[in-house]
N, C-alpha and C positions, 0 to 999 in steps of 0.2 A: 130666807131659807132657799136651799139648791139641792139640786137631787142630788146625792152620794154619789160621791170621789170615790170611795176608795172599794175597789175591786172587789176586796175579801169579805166586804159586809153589807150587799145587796138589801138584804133582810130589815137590815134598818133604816126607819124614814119618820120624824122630818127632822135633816140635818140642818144648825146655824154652822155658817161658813163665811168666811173672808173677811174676818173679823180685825182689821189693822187702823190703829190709830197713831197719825204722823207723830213723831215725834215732838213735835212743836206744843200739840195738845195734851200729850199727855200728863199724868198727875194730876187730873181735872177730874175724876170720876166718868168720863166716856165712854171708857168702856165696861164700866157696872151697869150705867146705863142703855149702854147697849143691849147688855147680855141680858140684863129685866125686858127691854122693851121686846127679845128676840121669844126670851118665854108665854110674854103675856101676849103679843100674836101666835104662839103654835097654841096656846090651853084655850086662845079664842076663836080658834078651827079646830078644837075637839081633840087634840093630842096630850095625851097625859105624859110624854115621853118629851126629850127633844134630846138629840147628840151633836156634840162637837167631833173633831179629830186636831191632836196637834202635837208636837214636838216640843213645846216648853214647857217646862218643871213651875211647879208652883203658884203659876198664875188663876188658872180656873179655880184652884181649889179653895184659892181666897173668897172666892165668890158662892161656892157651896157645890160644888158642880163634883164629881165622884169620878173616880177612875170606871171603867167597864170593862175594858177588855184592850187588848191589841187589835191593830187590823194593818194592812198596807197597800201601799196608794201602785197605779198602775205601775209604777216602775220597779217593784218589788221593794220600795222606802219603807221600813214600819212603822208606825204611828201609835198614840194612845188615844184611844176614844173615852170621851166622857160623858156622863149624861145625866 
């Protein structure tokens, strides 16, 4: 987890970020278990919360993860934050 990127949502913290698996591996489940292992360290530093940001359609949502809000990154980019 890394402190918030994007400008317009200060307010929220603890963001998982930089979530990229090479092509090579993927189709492997790596990054479900990613995104479990990123949960069950924020809930075991006391976060009931955890957000993403990202630009692609359909992927987190396999995983259960919920649309939030808009937000955008310092270049004035928009983004969808999930959490």
């Amino acid at each position: 987890m890394v402190q918030q990127a994007l400008i317009s949502r200060q307010d929220l913290f603890p963001w998982l970020a930089c979530l990229y698996i090479s092509p090579d591996y993927r189709g492997k489940a790596i990054g479900r278990k990613l995104l479990e292992h990123g949960i069950t360290i924020s809930k075991g530093k006391g976060y009931n919360k955890l957000y993403l940001c990202t630009t692609l359609d359909n992927y987190y949502e396999r995983y259960g993860w919920e649309y939030f809000d808009k937000g955008y990154y310092l270049n004035g980019e928009e983004t969808k934050i999930y959490i």
